[in-house]
MISE-268365 format. One record per residue (C-alpha): x, y, z; residue number from 0; residue in three letters. Coordinates in Angstrom, 2 decimals. Layout:
N
ATOM       c1       c2       c3  resi  resn
ATOM        X        Y        Z   NUM   Ala
...
END
This chain:
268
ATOM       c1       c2       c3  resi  resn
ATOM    -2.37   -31.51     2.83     0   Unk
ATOM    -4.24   -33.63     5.70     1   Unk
ATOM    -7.53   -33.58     6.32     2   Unk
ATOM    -7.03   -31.73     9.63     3   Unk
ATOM    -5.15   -29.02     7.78     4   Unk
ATOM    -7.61   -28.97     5.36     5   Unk
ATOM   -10.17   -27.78     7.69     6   Unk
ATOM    -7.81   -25.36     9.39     7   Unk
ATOM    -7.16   -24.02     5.32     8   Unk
ATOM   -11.21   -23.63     4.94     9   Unk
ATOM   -11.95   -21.91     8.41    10   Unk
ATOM    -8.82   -19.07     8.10    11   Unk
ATOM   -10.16   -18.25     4.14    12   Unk
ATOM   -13.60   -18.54     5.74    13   Unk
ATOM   -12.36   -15.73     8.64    14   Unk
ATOM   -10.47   -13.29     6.58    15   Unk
ATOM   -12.59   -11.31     5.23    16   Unk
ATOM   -14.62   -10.81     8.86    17   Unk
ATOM   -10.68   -10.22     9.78    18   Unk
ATOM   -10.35    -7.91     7.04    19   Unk
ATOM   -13.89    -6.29     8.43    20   Unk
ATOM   -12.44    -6.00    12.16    21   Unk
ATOM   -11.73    -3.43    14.61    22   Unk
ATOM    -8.94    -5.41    15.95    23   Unk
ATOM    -6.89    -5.22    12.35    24   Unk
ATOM    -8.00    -1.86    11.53    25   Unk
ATOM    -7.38    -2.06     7.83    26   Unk
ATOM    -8.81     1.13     7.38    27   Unk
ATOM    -5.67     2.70     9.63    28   Unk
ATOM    -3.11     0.45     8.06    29   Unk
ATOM    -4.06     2.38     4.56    30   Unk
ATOM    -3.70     5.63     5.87    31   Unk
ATOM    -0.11     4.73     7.05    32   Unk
ATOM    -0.64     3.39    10.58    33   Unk
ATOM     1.92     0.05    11.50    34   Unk
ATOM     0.51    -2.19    12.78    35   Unk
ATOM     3.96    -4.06    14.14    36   Unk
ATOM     3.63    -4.77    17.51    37   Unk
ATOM     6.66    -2.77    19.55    38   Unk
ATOM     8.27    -5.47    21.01    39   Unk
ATOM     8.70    -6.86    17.59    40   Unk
ATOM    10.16    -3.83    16.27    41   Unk
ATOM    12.51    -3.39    19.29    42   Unk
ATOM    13.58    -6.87    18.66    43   Unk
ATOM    14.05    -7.45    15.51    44   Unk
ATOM    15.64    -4.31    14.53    45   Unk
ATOM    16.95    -2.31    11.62    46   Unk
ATOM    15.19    -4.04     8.22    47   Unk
ATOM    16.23    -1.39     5.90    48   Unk
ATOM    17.93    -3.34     3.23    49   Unk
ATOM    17.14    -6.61     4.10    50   Unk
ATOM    14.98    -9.42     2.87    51   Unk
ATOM    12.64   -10.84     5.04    52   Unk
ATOM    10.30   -13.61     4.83    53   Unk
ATOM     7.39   -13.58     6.86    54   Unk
ATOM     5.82   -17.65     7.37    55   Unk
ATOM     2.13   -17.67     7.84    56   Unk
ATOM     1.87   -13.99     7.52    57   Unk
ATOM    -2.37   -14.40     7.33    58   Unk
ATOM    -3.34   -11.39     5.05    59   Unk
ATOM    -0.02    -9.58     4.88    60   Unk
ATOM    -0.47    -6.36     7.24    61   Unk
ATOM     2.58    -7.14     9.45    62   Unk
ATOM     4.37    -8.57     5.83    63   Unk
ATOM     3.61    -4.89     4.56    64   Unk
ATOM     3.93    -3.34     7.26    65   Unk
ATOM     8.19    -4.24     7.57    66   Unk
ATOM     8.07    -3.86     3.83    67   Unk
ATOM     6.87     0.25     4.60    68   Unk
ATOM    10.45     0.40     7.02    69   Unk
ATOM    12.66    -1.07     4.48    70   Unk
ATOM    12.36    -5.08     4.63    71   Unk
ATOM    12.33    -6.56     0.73    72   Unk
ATOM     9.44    -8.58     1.95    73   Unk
ATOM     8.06   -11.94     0.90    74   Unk
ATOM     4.78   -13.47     2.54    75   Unk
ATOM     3.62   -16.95     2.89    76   Unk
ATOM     0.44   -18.32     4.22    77   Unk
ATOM    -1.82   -21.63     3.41    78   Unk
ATOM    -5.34   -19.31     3.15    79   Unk
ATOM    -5.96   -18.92    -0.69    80   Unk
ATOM    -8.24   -15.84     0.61    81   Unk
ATOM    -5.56   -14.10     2.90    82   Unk
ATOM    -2.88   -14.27     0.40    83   Unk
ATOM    -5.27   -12.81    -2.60    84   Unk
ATOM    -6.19   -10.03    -0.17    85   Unk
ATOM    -2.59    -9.27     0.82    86   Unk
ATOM    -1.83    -9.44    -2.90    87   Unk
ATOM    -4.21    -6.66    -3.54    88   Unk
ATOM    -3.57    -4.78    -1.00    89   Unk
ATOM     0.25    -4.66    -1.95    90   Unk
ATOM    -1.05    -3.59    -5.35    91   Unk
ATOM    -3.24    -0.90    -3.57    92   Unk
ATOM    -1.00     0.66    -1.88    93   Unk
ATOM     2.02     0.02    -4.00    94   Unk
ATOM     4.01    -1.45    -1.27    95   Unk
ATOM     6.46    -4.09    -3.27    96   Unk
ATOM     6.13    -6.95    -1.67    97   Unk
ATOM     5.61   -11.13    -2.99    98   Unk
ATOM     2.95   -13.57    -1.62    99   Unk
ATOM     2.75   -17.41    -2.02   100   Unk
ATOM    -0.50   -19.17    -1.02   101   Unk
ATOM     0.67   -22.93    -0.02   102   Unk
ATOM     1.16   -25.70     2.70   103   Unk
ATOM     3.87   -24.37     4.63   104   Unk
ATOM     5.60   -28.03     4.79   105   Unk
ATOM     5.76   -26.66     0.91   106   Unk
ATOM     7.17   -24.04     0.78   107   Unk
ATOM    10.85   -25.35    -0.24   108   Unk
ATOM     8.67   -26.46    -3.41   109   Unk
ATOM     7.19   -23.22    -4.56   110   Unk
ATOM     9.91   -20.71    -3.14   111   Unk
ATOM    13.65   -20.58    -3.41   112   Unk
ATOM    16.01   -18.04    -2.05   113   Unk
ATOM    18.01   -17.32     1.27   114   Unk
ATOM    16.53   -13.92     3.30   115   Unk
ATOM    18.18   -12.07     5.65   116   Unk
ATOM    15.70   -12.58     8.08   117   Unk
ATOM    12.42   -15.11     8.73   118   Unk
ATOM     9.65   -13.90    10.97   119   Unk
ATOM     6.86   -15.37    12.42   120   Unk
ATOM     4.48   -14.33    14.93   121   Unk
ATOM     1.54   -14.21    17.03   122   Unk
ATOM    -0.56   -17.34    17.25   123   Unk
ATOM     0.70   -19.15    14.67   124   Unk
ATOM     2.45   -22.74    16.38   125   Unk
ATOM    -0.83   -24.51    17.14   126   Unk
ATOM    -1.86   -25.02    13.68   127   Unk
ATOM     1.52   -26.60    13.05   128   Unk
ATOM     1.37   -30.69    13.34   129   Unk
ATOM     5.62   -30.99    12.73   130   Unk
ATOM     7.97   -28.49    14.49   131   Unk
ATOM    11.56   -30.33    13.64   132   Unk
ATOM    10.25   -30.05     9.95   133   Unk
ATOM     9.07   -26.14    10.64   134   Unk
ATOM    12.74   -25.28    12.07   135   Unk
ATOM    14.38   -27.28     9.22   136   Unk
ATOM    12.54   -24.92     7.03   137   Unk
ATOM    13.37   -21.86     8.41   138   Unk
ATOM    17.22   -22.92     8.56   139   Unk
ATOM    16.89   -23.53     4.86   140   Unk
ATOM    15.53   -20.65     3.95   141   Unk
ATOM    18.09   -18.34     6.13   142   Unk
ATOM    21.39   -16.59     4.97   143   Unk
ATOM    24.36   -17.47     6.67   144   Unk
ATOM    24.41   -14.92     9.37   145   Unk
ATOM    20.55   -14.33     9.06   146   Unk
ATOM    18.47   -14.52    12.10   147   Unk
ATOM    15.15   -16.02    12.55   148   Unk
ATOM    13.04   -14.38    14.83   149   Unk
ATOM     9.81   -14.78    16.77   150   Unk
ATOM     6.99   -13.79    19.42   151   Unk
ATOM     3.89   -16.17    20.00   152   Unk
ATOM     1.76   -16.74    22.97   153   Unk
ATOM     3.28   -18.97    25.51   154   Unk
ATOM     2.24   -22.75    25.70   155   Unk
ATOM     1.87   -22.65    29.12   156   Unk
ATOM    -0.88   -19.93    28.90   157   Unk
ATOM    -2.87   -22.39    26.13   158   Unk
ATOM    -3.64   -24.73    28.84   159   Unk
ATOM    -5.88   -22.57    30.52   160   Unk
ATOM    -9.29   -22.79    29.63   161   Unk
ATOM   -10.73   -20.05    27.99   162   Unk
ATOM   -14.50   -19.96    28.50   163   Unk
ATOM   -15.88   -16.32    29.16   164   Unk
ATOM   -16.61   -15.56    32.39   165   Unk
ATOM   -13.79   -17.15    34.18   166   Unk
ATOM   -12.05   -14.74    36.93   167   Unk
ATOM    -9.01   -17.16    37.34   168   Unk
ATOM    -6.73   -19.57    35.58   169   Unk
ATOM    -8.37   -23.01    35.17   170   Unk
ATOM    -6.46   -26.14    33.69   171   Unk
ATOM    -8.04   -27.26    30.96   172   Unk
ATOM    -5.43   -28.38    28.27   173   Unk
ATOM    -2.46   -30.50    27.88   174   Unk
ATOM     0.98   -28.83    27.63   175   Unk
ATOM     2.51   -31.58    25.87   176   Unk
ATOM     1.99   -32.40    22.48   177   Unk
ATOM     0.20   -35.11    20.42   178   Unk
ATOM     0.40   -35.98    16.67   179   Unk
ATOM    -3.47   -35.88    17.45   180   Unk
ATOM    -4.28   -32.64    17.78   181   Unk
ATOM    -7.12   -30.76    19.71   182   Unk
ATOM   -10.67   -29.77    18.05   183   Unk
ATOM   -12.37   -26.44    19.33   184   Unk
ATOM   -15.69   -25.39    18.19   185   Unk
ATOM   -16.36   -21.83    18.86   186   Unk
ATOM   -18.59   -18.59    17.88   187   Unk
ATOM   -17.20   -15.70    16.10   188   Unk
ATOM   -13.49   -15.37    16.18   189   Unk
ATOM   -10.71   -13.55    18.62   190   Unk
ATOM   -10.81   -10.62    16.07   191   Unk
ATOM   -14.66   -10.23    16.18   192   Unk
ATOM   -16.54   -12.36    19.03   193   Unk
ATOM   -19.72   -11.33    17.37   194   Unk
ATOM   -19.46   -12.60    14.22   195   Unk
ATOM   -21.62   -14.76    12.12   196   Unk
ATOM   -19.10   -18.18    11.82   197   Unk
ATOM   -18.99   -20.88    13.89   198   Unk
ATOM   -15.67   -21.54    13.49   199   Unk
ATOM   -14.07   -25.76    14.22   200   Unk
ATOM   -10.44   -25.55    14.11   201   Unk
ATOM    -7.65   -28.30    14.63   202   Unk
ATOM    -4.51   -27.54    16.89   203   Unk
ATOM    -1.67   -28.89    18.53   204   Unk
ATOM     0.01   -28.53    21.63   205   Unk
ATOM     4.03   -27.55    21.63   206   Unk
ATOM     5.87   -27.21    24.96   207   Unk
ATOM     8.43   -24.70    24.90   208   Unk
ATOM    10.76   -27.44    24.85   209   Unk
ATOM     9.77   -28.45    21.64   210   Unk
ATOM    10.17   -24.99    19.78   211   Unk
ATOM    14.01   -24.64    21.23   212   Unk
ATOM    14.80   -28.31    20.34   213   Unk
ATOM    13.71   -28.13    17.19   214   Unk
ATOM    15.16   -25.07    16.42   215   Unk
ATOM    18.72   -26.64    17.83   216   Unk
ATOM    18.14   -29.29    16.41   217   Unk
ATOM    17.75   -27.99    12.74   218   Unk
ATOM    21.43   -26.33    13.34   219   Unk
ATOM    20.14   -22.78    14.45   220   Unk
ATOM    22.14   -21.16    17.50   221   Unk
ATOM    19.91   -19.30    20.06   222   Unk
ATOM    20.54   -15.92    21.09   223   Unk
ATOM    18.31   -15.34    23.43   224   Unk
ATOM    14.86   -16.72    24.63   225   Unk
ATOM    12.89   -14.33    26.35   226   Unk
ATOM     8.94   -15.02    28.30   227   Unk
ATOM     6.94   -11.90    29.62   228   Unk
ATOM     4.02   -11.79    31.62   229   Unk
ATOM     1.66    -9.81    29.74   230   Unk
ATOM     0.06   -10.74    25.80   231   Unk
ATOM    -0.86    -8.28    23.22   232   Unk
ATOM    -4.69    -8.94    23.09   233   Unk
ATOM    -7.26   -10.13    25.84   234   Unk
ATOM    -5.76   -14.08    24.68   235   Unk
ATOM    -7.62   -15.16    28.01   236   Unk
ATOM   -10.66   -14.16    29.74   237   Unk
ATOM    -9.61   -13.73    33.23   238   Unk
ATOM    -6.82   -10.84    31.64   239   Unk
ATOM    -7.12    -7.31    32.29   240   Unk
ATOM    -5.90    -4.10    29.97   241   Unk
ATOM    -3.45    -2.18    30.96   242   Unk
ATOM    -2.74     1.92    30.92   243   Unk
ATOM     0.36     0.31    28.08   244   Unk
ATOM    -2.43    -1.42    26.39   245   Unk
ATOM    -0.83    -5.06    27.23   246   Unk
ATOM    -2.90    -7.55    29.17   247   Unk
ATOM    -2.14    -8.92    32.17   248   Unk
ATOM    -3.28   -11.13    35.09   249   Unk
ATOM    -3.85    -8.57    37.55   250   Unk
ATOM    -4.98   -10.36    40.32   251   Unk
ATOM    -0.93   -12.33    41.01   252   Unk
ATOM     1.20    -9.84    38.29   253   Unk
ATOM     4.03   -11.21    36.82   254   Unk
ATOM     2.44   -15.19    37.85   255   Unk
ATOM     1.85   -16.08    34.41   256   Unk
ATOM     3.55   -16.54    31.33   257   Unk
ATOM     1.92   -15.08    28.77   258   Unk
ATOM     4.21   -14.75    25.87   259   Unk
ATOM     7.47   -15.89    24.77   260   Unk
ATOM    10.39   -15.05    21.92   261   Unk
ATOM    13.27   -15.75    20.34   262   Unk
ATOM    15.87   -14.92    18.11   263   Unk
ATOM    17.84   -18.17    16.52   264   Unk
ATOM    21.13   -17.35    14.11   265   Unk
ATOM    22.23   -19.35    11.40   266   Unk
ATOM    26.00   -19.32    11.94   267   Unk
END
């Protein structure tokens, strides 16, 4: 592991437990049976009765467990020693079945073996990522022949806006285009809990949207569909407003901005 994903490693074990601690992942709900899946994942993905699924950088397991609770034979990965211990236990907890490997994602091949019916990923999880063709070449590995890989992350074009609070209206601030270098962000608190305690230094990198279908072709993977909406799941920039649906949006030009994207890649 790198120094740069060292320091990514030491910030998320630092954050999970103020995650754990959030309103935002409402562990307290999630143990009294809530899902916390977002709907457009669900609709996507589909049916998981019955199938395996393996869930890459599935922080501390809530979504993992969460698929597990409709049927998925569930595995989790993630590189935070702390997430994957607290996922652990809460599997044990609530005596969801489910398996959890704490390691490098790059590693995974090393530490796992197995094809799954499905492999998931979601939600903020391509900027920590220095290598996408080796990502997709990983996911085709670990896919059945007729499994689907399947996911929904924030769009790159919305990370090159700059997200200071107090901004009305979409300032460039980033590059779209990605460098083996990546970016270094110093910030209070974290998305889940802007008041806490941490100031957090993370390393990330920049992938067009180029670069995730390439790769993803490029490992042998046939795309079904790639889809972009103009609305996010949580307030991902400051100038976005709530909606009645509880999706945020850029009210002031709707449907300007894309906000989100996903995709659903077969292994024929």
């Amino acid at each position: 592991m790198d120094k740069y994903l060292q320091a990514n490693r030491d910030l998320w074990n630092d954050l999970t437990p103020i995650h754990a601690a959030s309103r935002f992942y409402d562990l307290e709900g999630f143990k009294k049976g809530k899902c916390v899946l977002m709907d457009i994942d669900r609709e996507e993905v589909g049916d998981v009765a019955g199938k395996s699924l393996l869930h890459l950088q599935c922080h501390f397991g809530l979504d993992t467990l969460s698929w597990a609770r409709l049927g998925a034979k569930v595995t989790g990965m993630d590189f935070s020693d702390e997430a994957i211990a607290l996922a652990g236990s809460l599997a044990a907890e609530l005596g969801i079945p489910a398996q959890f490997f704490c390691c490098n994602l790059y590693d995974l091949p090393t530490v796992l073996s197995g094809k799954f019916d499905i492999v998931f990923t979601s939600g903020g999880v391509l900027s920590w990522l220095p290598d996408l063709r080796r990502w997709a070449e990983i996911i085709a590995n670990f896919l059945e022949p007729g499994g689907f890989f399947y996911i929904r992350e924030d769009h790159p074009v919305a990370y090159i806006f700059d997200d200071a609070e107090g901004l009305k209206a979409p300032v460039v601030r980033y590059p779209y285009f990605h460098s083996p270098v990546p970016m270094r962000f110093e910030d209070q608190g974290s998305y889940a809990d802007r008041t806490a305690k941490i100031r957090s230094v993370s390393h990330e990198w920049a992938h067009s949207l180029a670069d995730v279908v390439n790769s993803l072709l490029a490992a042998g993977l046939r795309i079904e569909y790639l889809h972009e909406f103009p609305y996010s799941t949580y307030r991902s920039l400051p100038f976005l407003k709530k909606g009645k649906d509880g999706l945020w949006r850029f009210l002031d030009s709707p449907d300007s901005l894309p906000l989100m994207f996903s995709i659903k890649a077969l292994r024929t």
